[in-house]
C-alpha positions as CSV (number, residue, x, y, z in Angstrom):
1,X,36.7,-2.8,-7.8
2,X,33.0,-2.8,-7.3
3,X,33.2,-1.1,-4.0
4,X,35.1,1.5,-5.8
5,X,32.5,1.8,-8.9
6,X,29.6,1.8,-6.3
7,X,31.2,4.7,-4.3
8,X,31.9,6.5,-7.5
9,X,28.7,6.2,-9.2
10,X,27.0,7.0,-5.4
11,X,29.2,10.4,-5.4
12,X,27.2,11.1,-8.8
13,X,24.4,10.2,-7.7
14,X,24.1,12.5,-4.8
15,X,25.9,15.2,-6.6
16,X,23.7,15.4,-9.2
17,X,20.8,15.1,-7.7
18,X,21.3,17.6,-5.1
19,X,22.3,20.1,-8.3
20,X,19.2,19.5,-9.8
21,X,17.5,19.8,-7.0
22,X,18.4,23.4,-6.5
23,X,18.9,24.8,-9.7
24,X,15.7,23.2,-11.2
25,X,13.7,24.9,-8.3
26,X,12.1,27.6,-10.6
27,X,10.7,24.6,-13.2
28,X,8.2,24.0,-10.5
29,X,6.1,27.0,-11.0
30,X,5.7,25.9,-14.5
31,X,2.7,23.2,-15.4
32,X,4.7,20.4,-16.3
33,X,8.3,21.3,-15.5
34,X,8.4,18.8,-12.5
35,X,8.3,16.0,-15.3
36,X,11.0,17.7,-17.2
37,X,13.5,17.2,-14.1
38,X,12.0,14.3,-13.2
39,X,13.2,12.3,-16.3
40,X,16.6,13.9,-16.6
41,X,17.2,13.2,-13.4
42,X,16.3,10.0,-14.3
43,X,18.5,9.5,-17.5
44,X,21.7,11.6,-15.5
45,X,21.2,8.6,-12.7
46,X,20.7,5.7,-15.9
47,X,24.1,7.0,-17.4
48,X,26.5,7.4,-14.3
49,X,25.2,3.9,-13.3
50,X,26.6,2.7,-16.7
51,X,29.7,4.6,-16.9
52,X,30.7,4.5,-13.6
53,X,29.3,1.6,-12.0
54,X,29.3,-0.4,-15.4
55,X,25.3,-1.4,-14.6
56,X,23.9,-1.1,-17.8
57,X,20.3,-2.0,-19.0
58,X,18.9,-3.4,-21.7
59,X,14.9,-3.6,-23.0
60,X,12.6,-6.1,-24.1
61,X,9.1,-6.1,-25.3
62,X,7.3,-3.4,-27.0
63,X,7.1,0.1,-24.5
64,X,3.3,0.6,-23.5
65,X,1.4,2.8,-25.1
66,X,0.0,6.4,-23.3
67,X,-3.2,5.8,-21.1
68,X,-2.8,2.1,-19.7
69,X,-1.9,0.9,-16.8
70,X,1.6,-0.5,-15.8
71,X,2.2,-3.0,-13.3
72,X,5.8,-3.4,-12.4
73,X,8.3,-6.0,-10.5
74,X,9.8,-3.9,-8.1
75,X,13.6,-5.0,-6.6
76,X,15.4,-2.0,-6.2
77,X,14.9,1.9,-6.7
78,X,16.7,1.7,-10.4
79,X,13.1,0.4,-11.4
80,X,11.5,4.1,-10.6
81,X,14.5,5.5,-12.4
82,X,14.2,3.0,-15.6
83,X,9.9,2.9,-15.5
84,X,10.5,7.3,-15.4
85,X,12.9,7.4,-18.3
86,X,11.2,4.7,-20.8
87,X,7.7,5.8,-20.6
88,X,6.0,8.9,-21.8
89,X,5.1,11.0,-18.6
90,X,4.1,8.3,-16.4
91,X,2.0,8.7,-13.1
92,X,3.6,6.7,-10.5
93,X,2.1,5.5,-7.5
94,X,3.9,6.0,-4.7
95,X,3.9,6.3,-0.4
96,X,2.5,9.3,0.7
97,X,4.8,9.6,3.1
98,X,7.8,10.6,1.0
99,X,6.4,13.4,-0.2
100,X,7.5,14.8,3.4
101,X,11.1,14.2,2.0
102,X,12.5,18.2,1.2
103,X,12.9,18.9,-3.0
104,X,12.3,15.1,-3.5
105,X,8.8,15.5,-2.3
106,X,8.1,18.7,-4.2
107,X,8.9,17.6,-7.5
108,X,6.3,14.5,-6.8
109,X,4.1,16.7,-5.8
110,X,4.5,19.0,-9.2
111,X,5.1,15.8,-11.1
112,X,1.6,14.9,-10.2
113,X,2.3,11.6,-9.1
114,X,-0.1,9.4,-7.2
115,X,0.4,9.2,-3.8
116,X,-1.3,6.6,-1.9
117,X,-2.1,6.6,2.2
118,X,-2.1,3.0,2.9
119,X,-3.6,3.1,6.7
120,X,-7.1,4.5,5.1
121,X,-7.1,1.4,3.0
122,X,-10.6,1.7,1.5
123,X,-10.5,5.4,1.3
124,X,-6.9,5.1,-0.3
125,X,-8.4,3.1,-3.0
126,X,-11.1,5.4,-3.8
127,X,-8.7,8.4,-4.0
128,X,-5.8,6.6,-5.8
129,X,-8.7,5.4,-8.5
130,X,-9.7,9.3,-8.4
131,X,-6.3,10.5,-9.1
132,X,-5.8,8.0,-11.9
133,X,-9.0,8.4,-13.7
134,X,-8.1,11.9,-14.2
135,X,-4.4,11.0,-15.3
136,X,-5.6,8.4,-17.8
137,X,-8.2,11.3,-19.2
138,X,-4.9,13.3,-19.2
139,X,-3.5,10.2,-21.6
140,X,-1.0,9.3,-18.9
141,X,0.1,6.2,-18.1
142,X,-0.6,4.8,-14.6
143,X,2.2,2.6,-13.2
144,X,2.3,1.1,-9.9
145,X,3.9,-1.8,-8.1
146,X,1.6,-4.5,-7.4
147,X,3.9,-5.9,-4.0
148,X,4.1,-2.3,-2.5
149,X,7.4,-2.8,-1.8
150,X,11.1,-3.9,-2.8
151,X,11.4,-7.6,-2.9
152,X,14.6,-9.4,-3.2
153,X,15.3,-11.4,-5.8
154,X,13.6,-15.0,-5.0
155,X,11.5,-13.7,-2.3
156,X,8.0,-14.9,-2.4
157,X,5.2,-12.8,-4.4
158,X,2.8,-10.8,-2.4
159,X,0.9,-9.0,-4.9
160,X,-1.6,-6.1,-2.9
161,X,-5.0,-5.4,-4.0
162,X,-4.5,-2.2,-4.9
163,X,-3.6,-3.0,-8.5
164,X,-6.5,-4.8,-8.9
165,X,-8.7,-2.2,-7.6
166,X,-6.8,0.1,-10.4
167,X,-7.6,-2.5,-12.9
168,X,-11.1,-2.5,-12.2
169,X,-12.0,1.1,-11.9
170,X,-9.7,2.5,-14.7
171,X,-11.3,-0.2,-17.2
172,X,-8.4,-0.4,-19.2
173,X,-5.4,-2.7,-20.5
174,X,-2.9,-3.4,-18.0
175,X,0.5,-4.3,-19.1
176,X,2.8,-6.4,-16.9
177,X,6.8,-6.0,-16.6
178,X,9.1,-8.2,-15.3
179,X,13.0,-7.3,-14.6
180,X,16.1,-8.5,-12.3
181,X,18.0,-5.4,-11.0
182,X,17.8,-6.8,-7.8
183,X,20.8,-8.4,-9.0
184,X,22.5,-5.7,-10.1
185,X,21.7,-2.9,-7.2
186,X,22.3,-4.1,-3.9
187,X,23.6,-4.5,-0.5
188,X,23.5,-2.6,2.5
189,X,20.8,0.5,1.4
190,X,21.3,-0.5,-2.2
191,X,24.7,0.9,-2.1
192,X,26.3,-2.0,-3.9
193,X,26.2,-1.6,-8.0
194,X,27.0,-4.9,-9.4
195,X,28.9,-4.8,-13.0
196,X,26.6,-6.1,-15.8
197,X,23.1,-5.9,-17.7
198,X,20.0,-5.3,-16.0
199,X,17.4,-6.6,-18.3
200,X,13.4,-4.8,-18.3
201,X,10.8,-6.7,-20.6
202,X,7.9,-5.1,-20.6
203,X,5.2,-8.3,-21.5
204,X,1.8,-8.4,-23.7
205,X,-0.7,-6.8,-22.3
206,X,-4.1,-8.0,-20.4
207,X,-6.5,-6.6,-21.8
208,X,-9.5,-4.7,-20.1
209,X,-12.3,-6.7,-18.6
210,X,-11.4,-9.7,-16.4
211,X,-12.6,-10.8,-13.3
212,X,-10.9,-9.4,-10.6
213,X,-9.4,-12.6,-9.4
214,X,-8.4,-14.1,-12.9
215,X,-7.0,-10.7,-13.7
216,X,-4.7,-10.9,-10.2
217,X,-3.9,-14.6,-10.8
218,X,-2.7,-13.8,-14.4
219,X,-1.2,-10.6,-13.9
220,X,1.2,-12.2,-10.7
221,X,1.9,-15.6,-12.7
222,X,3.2,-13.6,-15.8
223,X,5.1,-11.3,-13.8
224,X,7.0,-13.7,-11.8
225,X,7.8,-16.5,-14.9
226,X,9.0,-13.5,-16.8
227,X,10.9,-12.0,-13.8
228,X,12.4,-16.0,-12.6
229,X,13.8,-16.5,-16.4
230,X,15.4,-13.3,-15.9
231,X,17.2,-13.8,-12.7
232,X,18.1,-17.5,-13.5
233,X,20.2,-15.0,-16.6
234,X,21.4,-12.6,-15.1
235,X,22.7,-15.3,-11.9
236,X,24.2,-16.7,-15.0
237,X,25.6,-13.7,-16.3
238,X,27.2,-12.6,-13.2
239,X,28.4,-16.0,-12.2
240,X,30.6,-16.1,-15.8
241,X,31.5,-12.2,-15.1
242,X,33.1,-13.7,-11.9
243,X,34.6,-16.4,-13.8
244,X,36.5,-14.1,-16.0
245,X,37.6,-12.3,-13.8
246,X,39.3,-14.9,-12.0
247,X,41.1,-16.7,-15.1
């Protein structure tokens, strides 16, 4: 059964985003109309994954305010989907390199999301700080994932430098969020969609100010408690799902 509802919900997936893809074309001559698709792609992805795959998601903690920054847990690509659909217009960082992706890259682009060039390291900094300063003065959020990349879940931290360099120059609150759908949306290329709840919390916030270490050695220890309480339940929640299922 969850081969079929992953195979189902990836048929959706792909149909849906290819539609939108096409027929949403003209929405990128206008200012914001990149966002619009953005987030309904978003919420179309959200509610085939529930319906189909039976991967529903549930939040905790109060939803960040416009014009802070957002530091995320990252363990599979539901996080873009659920980080683009629960905040207000967002600016996501993201790799440079997929805006050579065809459509995918164009609405980034028109989204104006952040893309960051990670082999000019210092100069990445400075034009990722650039691109966010003016977001922020836009009262966009600014959310980026401190590891740079998908981590499985257990997998030791490896927060970048990046986020503290964001921290720093954008002289404002960050807010950390910790999840577990790397329980939930796995296997081979993601393809597997495990049945069940992902949980998001998004934590208190740190404010403005710190030192650049304390602010990296508080902002990774609060991400990963929060994000090893929520694994350890949903291990727990899948284990009695399997349970069930065989009584």
């Amino acid at each position: 059964m969850t081969f079929l509802r992953s195979a189902l919900f990836f048929l959706w997936f792909a149909a849906t985003s290819a539609m939108m893809a096409i027929i949403c074309l003209p929405l990128l001559a206008l200012p914001r109309g990149a966002a619009w698709v953005g987030r309904h792609w978003s919420l179309l992805s959200l509610w085939g994954l529930r319906v189909l795959a039976g991967t529903g998601f549930e939040v905790r903690g109060t939803r960040p305010p416009n014009g802070v920054l957002v530091a995320v847990k990252h363990m599979s690509m539901w996080d873009t989907m659920a980080i683009y659909a629960l905040l207000d217009d967002p600016a996501i960082v993201f790799k440079k390199s997929l805006k050579r992706i065809p459509f995918y890259g164009w609405y980034l682009s028109r989204a104006r999301m952040i893309a960051i060039d990670r082999d000019r390291k210092a100069g990445a900094l400075r034009e990722m700080a650039a691109a966010a300063r003016a977001e922020i003065a836009s009262d966009r959020s600014i959310a980026i994932f401190p590891e740079g990349t998908r981590k499985k879940p257990g997998a030791p931290a490896d927060y970048k430098s990046g986020v503290a360099g964001l921290y720093g120059q954008l002289d404002v609150a960050c807010y950390p969020v910790a999840l577990n759908s790397g329980l939930y949306w796995t296997g081979s290329m993601g393809f597997v969609k495990r049945k069940g709840t992902i949980v998001i919390e998004f934590l208190p916030p740190i404010p403005a100010g710190l030192p650049r270490r304390a602010f990296m050695a508080r902002l990774q220890a609060e991400i990963e408690e929060a994000t090893a309480k929520l694994v350890e339940e949903g291990q727990r929640q899948l284990s009695e799902g399997a349970i069930a299922m065989a009584t």
